[in-house]
Every structure is written in C-alpha cells, then in structure tokens.
C-alpha positions as CSV (number, residue, x, y, z in Angstrom):
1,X,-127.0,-8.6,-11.1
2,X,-128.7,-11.8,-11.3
3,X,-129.6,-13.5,-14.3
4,X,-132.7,-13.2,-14.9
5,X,-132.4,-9.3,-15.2
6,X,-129.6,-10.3,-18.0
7,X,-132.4,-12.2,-19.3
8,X,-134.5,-9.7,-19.0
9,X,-132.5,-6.9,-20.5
10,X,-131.1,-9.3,-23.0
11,X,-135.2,-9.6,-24.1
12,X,-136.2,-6.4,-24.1
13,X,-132.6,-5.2,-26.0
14,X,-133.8,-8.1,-29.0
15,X,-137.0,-6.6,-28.9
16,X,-136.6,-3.2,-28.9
17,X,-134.0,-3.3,-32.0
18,X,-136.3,-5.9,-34.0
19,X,-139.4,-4.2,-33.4
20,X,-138.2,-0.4,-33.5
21,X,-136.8,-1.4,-36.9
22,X,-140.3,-2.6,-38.6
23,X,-141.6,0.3,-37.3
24,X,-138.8,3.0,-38.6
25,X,-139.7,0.4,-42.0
26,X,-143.5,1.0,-42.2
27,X,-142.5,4.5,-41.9
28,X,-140.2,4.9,-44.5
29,X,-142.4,2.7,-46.8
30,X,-145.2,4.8,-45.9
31,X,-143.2,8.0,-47.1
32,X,-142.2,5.8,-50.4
33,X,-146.2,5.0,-51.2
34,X,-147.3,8.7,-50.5
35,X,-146.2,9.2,-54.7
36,X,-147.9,6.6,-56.2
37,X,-151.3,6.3,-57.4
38,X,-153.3,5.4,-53.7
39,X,-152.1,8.0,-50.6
40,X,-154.4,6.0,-48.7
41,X,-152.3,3.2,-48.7
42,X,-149.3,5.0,-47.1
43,X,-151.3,6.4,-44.0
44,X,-152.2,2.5,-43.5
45,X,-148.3,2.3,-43.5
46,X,-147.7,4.6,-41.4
47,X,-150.7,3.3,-38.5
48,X,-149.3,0.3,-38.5
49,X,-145.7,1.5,-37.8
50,X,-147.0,3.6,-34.8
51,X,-149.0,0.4,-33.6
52,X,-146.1,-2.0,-33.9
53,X,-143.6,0.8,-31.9
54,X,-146.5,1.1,-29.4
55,X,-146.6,-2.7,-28.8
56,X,-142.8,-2.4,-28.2
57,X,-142.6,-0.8,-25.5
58,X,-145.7,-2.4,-23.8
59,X,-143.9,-5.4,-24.7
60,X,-140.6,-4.2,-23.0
61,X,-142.8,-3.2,-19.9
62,X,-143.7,-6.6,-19.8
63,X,-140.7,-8.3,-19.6
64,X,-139.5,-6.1,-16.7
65,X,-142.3,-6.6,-15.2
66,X,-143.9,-3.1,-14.5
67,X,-146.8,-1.9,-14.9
68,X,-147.1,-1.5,-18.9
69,X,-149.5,1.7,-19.0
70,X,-146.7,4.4,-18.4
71,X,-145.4,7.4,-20.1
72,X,-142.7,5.3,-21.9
73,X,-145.5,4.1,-24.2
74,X,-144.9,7.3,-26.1
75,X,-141.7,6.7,-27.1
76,X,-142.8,3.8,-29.1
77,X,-144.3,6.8,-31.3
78,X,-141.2,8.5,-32.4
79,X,-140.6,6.4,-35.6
80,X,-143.9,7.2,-36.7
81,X,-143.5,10.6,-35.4
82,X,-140.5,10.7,-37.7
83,X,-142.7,9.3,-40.2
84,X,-145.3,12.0,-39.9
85,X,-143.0,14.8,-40.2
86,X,-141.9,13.0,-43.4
87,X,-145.5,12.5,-44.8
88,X,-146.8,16.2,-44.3
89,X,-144.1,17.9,-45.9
C-alpha cells in the first residue's frame, strides 16, 4: 500500500469519527429539545445532523477520489435516522 492511500484512509477515518459524532450530537440534542417549550427548534436539530452526516460521506468520497454521488451517501443518514426513530416516538 502506498502512502498516500494511508493518507487517504488516515483522512477519511479522522473524518468520519469527527463528523459522524456531531451528527449522532445534533441528534441526541434534537431528541433533548423535543420537551421544552419550542419543538420546532429540535427538527432544526435534527436537519442539521442529517446534513452534516450527508457532507461526511461526500466528504469521504472525495478524499478517495470517486465519484461522490453514490449510494454510500445514505449511510451518512443513519444518525439522523436514529434520531428520527427517537423523535416520533
């Protein structure tokens, strides 16, 4: 393996754990909001967590170098899918 796929998988690794966090975050603060006196304000939570795991794995698609419209874009969605399921119960 050369090293700039190290570098490359090195990136995307930092990336991914970073930016999957604040978005599992937004989530969970989204859920801790829906309580309080403006629900409003935890769907805007929530839309941002599903934007910042989106932009995650474009960014990740990116760094390889591939195109970054795939089906992996979805899984950027699951924290806020996890979210979601958290919200509407």
């Amino acid at each position: 393996m050369h090293i700039t796929k190290v570098q490359q998988w090195v990136a995307s690794g930092m990336l991914g754990a970073f930016g999957f966090a604040l978005a599992a975050s937004l989530s969970y603060s989204a859920w801790l909001m829906l309580d309080r006196d403006k629900p409003g304000n935890a769907w805007g939570l929530w839309v941002m967590g599903l934007i910042v795991g989106v932009l995650v794995m474009f960014g990740t698609r990116i760094i390889h170098k591939v195109s970054p419209v795939s089906w992996w874009l979805l899984a950027g969605a699951i924290p806020a899918a996890v979210g979601a399921y958290f919200l509407l119960r």
